[in-house]
Every structure is written in structure tokens, then in C-alpha cells.
N, C-alpha and C positions, 0 to 999 in steps of 0.2 A: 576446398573446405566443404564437407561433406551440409545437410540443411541441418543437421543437428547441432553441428558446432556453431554454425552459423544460428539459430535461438539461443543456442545456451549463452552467446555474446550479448544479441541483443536483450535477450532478458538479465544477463547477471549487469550490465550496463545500468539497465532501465531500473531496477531492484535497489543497485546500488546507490545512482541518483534520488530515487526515492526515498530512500530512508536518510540521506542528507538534506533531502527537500523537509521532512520531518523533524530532525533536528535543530533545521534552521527555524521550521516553524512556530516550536516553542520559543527559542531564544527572542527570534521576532515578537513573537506574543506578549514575553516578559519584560523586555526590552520599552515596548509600546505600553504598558498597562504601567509602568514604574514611572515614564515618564509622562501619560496622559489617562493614567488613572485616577484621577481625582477629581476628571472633567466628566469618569463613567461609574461616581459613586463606588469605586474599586480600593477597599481601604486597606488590605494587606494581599501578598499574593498567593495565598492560601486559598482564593475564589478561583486560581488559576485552573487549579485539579477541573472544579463544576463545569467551567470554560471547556477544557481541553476533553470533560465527557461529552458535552453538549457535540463539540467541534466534532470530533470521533464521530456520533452518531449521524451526525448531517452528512462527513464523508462518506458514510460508509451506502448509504443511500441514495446519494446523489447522481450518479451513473448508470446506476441498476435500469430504472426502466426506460434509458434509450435501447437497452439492447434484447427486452422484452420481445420484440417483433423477431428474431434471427431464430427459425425454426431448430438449427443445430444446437445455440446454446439454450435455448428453452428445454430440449428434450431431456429431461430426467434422466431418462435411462443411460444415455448416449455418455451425460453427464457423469452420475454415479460410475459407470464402465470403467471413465478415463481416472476419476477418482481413485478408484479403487485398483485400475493398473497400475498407477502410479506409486500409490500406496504400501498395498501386500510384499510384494517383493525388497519394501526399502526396511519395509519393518521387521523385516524375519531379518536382514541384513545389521539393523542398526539397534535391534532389542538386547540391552543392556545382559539379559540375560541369557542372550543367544552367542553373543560377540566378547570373549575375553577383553579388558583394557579398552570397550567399547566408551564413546562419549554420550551419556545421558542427556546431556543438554539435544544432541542431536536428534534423539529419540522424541524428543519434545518438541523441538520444531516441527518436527516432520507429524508429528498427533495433532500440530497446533494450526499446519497447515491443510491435513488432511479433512479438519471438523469445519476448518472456515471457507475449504472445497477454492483453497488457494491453487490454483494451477499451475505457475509461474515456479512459486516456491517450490513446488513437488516435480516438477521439473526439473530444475535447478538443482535439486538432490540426486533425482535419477540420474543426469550427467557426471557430477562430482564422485558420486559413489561408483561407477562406472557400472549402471547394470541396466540390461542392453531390452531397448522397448522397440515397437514396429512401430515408427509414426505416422499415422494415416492421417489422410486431407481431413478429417473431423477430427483428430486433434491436434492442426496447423491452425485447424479455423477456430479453433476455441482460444489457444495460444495467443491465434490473431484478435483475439474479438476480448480477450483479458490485457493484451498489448495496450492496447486502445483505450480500455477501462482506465488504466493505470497512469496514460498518459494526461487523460481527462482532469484527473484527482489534481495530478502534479497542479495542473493548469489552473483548476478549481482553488488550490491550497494557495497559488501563487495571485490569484486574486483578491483577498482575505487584507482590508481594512490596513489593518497591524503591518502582512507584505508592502502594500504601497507604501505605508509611510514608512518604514524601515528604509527602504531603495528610494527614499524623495530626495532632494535638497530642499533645506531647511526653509525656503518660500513655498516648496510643495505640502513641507509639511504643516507648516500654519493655516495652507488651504484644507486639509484633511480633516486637522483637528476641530478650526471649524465645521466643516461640514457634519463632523460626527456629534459637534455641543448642539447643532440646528437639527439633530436627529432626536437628540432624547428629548 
């Protein structure tokens, strides 16, 4: 197995886990706010959306500046480069109006991942689509260093109040709930 295959596993894995770690999240969230919502002033779950912005914004921050210090993923340029390899080629590929019977949602992701300078996901396109990139150790290490990011979050999202008590038995969870009524 060539190193290419071998990312495109580990990342469509890691991707994949993730957006189940996400799903789960909410449910957890909901799940926890229906039945200990009323100890957090949480009167319908309509407060969830404001939650789930808040939550979003905190993930989305949270990892960023450990990896501040790594002179390859700071360097803009190096950045933009790989961005932008990744990118051009997928979207002359996948532009609705380029590609008969092409899938627009795909077009989207691949815009949605290019602005949020998602590496992983633009990857993960380039494999699929099969169009063929020269992977240099500066974009192993970026790869590597967005791996990492992503495993962080998992960890981070799997820490989160709501996870614990979700995964308790029912004596862990009356220690939770307390601790969270002795918080507010």
C-alpha cells in the first residue's frame, strides 16, 4: 500500500469517527438537557441551537494554538500552496458547469472545505476523485499536524459534561448532576 492509500485510510477513518463523535454529541447534549435541564434553567430545547453555537465556537478554537509554534503549519504561504493544490484541480473537475450529470453538493463541499482551509477533507476529495497530487514531506506534515488537531477535538468533545454523564451509571450520574447544581 502505497503512503497515499495509506492517509486516505487513516483520514476517511478518522473523518468518519468524527462526524459520529458529532452526532453523538448532539444526541448526548439533548438527551442530558431533557433530563437535567431544569437543574440548568433550560426550559425548552430550543436553547439547544445557542448551546450547540457556543459549543461550535469553543471547538473550533480550542486546538489552534497548540500548534501555533510548528514553523510549517504557520507558514501562510506553504499553507495557501497546499490549499490551493488541493483545490484548483478538484474544482475544474467537479464544477457543475464543467462536468455533465456532475453532483453539486460535491462542488459545495469541496468550496466549503477549501474556505475553512480543511486539509483532511480536500484530501479525501483528491483521493476519491482520483486526481493525482505529488505529496511532499510539507504536506505529510501538515496532514500530520491536522491528524492530531482532529484527534484533539474528538478528545475535547468526548470530555463535555453531557459525554460523562451520558456513558455514567446511574450512581455516576447523580454525582454529575450534583456537581453541576454546586456549579451554578
Amino acid at each position: 500500500m502505497s503512503i497515499i492509500d495509506t492517509y486516505y485510510q487513516k483520514i476517511k477513518s478518522l473523518i468518519d469517527d468524527y462526524n459520529n463523535i458529532l452526532k453523538l454529541d448532539n444526541e448526548y447534549m439533548v438527551e442530558y438537557l431533557n433530563k437535567c435541564g431544569k437543574d440548568l434553567n433550560v426550559k425548552n430545547p430550543e436553547t439547544i441551537n445557542e448551546i450547540n453555537e457556543l459549543k461550535n465556537k469553543n471547538t473550533q478554537n480550542m486546538t489552534s494554538s497548540q500548534f501555533v509554534n510548528d514553523e510549517i503549519y504557520c507558514s501562510k504561504s506553504i499553507a495557501d500552496s497546499i490549499s490551493k493544490l488541493f483545490y484548483k484541480p478538484l474544482a475544474k473537475l467537479l464544477h457543475p458547469d464543467k462536468k455533465q450529470n456532475s453532483n453539486s453538493d460535491d462542488f459545495i463541499k469541496l468550496n466549503t472545505a477549501y474556505e475553512q482551509k480543511d486539509y483532511l477533507t480536500l484530501f479525501l476529495f483528491h483521493y476519491e476523485n482520483k486526481v493525482n497530487i505529488d505529496i511532499t514531506e510539507e504536506i505529510i506534515k501538515i496532514l500530520d499536524i491536522e491528524i492530531q488537531k482532529k484527534l484533539e477535538e474528538i478528545t475535547t468533545i468526548q470530555k463535555r459534561i453531557y459525554w460523562q454523564w451520558n456513558i455514567s451509571d446511574d450512581n455516576q450520574k447523580k454525582l454529575i448532576e450534583e456537581f453541576v447544581k454546586h456549579q451554578l
